[in-house]
N, C-alpha and C positions, 0 to 999 in steps of 0.2 A: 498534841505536843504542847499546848498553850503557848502565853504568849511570849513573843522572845526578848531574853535578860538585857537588860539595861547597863552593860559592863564596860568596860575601857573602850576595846575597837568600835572603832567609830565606822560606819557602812554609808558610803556615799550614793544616798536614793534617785536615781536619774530621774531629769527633768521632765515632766509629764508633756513636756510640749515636741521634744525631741522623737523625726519622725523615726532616726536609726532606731531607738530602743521601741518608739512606741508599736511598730510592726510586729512583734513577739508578741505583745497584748494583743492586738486584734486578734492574730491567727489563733493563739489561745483563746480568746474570749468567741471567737467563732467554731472553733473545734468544740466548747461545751456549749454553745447554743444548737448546732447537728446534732449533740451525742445527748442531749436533752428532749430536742424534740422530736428525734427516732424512739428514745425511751416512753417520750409522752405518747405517741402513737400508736405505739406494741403494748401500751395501756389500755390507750380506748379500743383498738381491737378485741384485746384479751376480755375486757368488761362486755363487748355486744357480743361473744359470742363463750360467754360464761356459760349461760344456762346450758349449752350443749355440751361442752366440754366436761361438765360435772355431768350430766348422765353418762358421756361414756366411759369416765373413770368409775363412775356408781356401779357401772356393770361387772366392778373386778371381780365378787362375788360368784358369778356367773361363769366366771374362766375355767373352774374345775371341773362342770360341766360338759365341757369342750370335748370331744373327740381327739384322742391322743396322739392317733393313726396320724386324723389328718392337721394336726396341729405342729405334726414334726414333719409333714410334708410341705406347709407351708412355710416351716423355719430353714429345712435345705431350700425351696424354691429362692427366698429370700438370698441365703449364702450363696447360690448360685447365680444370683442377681450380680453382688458385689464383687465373682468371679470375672462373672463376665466386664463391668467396669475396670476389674483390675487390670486384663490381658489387653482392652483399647487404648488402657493411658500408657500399657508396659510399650506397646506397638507403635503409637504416635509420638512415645517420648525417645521412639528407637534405642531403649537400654534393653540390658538382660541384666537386670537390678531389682527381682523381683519383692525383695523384702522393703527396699527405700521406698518401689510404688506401693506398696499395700498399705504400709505404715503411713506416709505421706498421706495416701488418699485415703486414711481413716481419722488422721487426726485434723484434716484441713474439712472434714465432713463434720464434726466432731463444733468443729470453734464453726460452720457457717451455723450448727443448728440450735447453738446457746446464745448466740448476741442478738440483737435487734440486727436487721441490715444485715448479716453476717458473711455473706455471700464472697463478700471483698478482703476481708478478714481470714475466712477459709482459704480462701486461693493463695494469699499469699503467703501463708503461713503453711502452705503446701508447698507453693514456689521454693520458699525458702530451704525446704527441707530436700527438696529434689538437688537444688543444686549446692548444697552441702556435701552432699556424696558424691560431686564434680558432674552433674548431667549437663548438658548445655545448656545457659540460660534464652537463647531463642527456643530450642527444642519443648525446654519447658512451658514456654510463655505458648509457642504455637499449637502444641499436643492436647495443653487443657483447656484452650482457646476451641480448637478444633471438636473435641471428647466432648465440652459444652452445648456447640452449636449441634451435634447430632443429635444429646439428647434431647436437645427443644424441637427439633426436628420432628422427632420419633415419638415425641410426644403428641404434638400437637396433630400427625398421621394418623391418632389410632381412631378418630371418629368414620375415618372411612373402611374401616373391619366393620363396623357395625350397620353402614348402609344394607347390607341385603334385610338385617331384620325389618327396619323401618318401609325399605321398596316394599317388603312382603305383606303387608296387610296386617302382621302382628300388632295388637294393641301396644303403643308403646305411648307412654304419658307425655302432655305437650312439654314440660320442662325439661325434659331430657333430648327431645327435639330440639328444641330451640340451642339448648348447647351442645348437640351434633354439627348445628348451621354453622353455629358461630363458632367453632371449632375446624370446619371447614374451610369457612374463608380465611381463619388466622393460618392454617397450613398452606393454603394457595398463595397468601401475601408472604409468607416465609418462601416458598420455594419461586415465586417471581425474581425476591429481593435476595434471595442467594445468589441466583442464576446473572442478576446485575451484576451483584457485589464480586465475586468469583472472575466474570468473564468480563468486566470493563473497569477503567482505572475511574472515569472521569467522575459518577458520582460520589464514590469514597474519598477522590482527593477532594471537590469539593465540601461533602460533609466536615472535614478534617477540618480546613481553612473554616466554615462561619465555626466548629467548635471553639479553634483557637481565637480566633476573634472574638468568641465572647467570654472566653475563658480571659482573654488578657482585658476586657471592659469591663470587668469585675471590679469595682470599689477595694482597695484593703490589701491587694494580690501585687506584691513587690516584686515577684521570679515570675517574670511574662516565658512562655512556651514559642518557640519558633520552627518551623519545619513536620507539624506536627501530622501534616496532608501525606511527605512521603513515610514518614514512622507508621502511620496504616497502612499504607498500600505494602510496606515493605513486611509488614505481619500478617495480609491478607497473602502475599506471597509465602510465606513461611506456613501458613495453615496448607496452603493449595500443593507446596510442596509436601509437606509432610502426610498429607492422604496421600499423594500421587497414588501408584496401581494397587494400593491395598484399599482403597476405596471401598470393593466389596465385603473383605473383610469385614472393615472397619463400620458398614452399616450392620453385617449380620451382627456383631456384637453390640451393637447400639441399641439394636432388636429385642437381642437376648436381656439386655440389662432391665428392658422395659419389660418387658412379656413375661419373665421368672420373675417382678415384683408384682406384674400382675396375676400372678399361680397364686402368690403366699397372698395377698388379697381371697383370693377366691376358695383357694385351702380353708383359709380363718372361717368363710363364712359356711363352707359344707361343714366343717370342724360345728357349726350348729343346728345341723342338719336340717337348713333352709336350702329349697329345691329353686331357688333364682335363676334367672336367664344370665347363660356366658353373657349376651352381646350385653345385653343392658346393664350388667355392675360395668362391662370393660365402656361402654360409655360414663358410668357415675365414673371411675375408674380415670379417664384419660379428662374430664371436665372437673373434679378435685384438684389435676396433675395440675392443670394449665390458671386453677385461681392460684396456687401456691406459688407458681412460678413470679405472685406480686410480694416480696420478703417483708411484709407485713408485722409479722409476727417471727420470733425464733425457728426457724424449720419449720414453719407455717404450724405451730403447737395453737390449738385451738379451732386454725382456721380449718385448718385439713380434717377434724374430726370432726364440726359441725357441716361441713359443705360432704364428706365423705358419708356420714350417717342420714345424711338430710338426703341426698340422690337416693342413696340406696334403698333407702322408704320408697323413694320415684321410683325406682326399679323393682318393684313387689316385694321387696323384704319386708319382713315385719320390723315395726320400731325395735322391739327389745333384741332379737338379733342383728340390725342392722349397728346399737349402739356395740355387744358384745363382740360383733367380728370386728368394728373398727378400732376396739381397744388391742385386739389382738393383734392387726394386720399393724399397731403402730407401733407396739411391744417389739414386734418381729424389726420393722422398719426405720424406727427412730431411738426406741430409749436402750436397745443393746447395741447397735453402733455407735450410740454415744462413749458407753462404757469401753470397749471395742477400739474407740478414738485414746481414749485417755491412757488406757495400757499399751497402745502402737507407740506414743508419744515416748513415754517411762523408757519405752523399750529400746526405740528410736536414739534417743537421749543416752541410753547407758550402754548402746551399743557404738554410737558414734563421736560420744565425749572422749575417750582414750583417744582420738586420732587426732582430734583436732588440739587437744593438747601437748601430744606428742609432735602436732606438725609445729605449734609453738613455740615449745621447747627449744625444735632445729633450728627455726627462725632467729631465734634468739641468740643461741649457740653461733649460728653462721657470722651473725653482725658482731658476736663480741669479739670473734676470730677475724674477721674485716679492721675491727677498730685496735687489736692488738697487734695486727699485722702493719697498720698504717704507722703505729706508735712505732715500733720499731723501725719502720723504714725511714723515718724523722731523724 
């Protein structure tokens, strides 16, 4: 824009020393040192785990290759993945609004796996759309609250499908071991601290109080937060109600959304006609799952295809299959529900823009009718 003209209005620049104004500067001068140094670090990520990610893009070559059969088997297993996530968010968010959830949950999936951090970003920009089309906003807040903590759940469970192979004597490589263990204990620390969290008030309301306490000791931080102990407990209510007796449901579908991304995984890799053991890709398989769950990187882009090709080697793949099916399984996984996002969005958008402008409109309409009724009765 360069710089600006030198003309008659005169713009009174507020005093640098005034804390009112100066409050806007900090929080801005601290929202682009975050959004800087999330950028800097999905840098240095993307640069240590370069070299991996360019063999398994190197491998697209290789794609044509693929086995057709099962390359469209593992593209329904995948669509039957995001089925299954659609029907627990449609179930916890208690609508029968099945086009706001799909759309919603493909464009909030969409924006987590393009930004740095994006996690926070997606969800709300899912929020938002959910209660656009009037859902409850506790419903909302509780449902993908809830839809979440399963899938971390059912993630972090699948190392104990693969115990009988390790009990059994079969050779299985000490690294895949070692992230069985440690896969193990983070599901046991999850299902202790659910069982806390869920069935007693007293450590969440404490967690609550030191968060706010150090949320409000924050240098910079003008809008202190109060009562913020029962605002979780009252959403740790609102998840516990919202599973209430569809519980079982609500795991078998949390199952399913896991277990059909892990078919189109394992589709990809017979798709090259490497004879690998189920148990051991579904350990490289649920130990990929649980590093990505650090948002690192955009939709763990980089991390997930060097940590997922690199097991899968541990698991007897050969390297040049292991890079080829993980290009596929991300094909299938990542860069068409991106696309997938950005058209639910368009669609979202051009389906829902007429109402809200029409509800507008009435709004509008209703107050000029108020104001011309008041005039009158003057």
């Amino acid at each position: 824009m360069g710089f600006p003209h030198h003309g008659t209005t005169l713009i009174e620049l507020p005093h640098p020393t005034s804390p009112e104004r100066a409050a806007p500067r900090r929080r801005v001068a601290h929202s682009i040192v975050t959004r800087v140094a999330a950028i800097a670090l999905t840098g240095v990520a993307l640069y240590v785990v370069l070299p991996s990610l360019t063999r398994v893009v190197g491998a697209w070559p290789e794609l044509s290759h693929l086995s057709p059969l099962w390359l469209i088997a593992a593209l329904l297993a995948e669509l039957t993945s995001f089925a299954c996530a659609f029907v627990l968010q449609r179930m916890l968010l208690r609508t029968k609004k099945w086009f706001a959830v799909v759309a919603a949950g493909l464009a909030g999936n969409a924006v987590s796996n393009v930004l740095p951090a994006g996690d926070a970003a997606g969800a709300t920009v899912q929020f938002r759309m959910l209660t656009t089309v009037g859902i409850n906003t506790d419903n909302a807040a509780g449902g993908m609250t809830a839809a979440s903590l399963l899938g971390v759940g059912g993630l972090l469970a699948l190392p104990i499908f693969t115990l009988p192979a390790m009990v059994g004597g079969s050779p299985v490589s000490p690294g895949l071991v070692h992230t069985a263990l440690v896969g193990l204990v983070a599901f046991a620390l999850f299902v202790v601290g659910g069982i806390v969290v869920m069935a007693t008030d007293q450590p969440l309301a404490l967690a609550g109080r030191v968060a706010q306490r150090v949320w409000n000791g924050i240098p910079g931080h003008r809008a202190k937060i109060s009562g913020l102990d029962q605002r979780i407990l009252r959403q740790r209510n609102d998840i516990r109600s919202t599973l209430g007796q569809e519980w079982p449901r609500a795991v078998v579908l949390s199952a399913g959304r896991i277990g059909f991304d892990y078919f189109c995984l394992l589709g990809c890799l017979w798709a090259t006609g490497t004879s690998a053991r189920p148990s051991l890709v579904l350990l490289a398989y649920a130990a990929t799952g649980i590093i990505a769950l650090v948002p690192i990187t955009p939709g763990g882009l980089g991390v997930v295809e060097a940590s997922l090709s690199g097991l899968l080697v541990l698991a007897g793949v050969s390297a040049g299959d292991a890079f080829v099916a993980t290009l596929a399984y991300r094909l299938a996984s990542y860069w068409l529900p991106l696309v997938a996002g950005s058209i639910a969005y368009i669609l979202f958008r051009h389906r829902y823009r007429p109402i809200e402008a029409t509800s507008g409109a009435a709004r509008a309409k209703t107050v000029s009718t108020d104001l011309n009724g008041a005039a009158d009765s003057r």
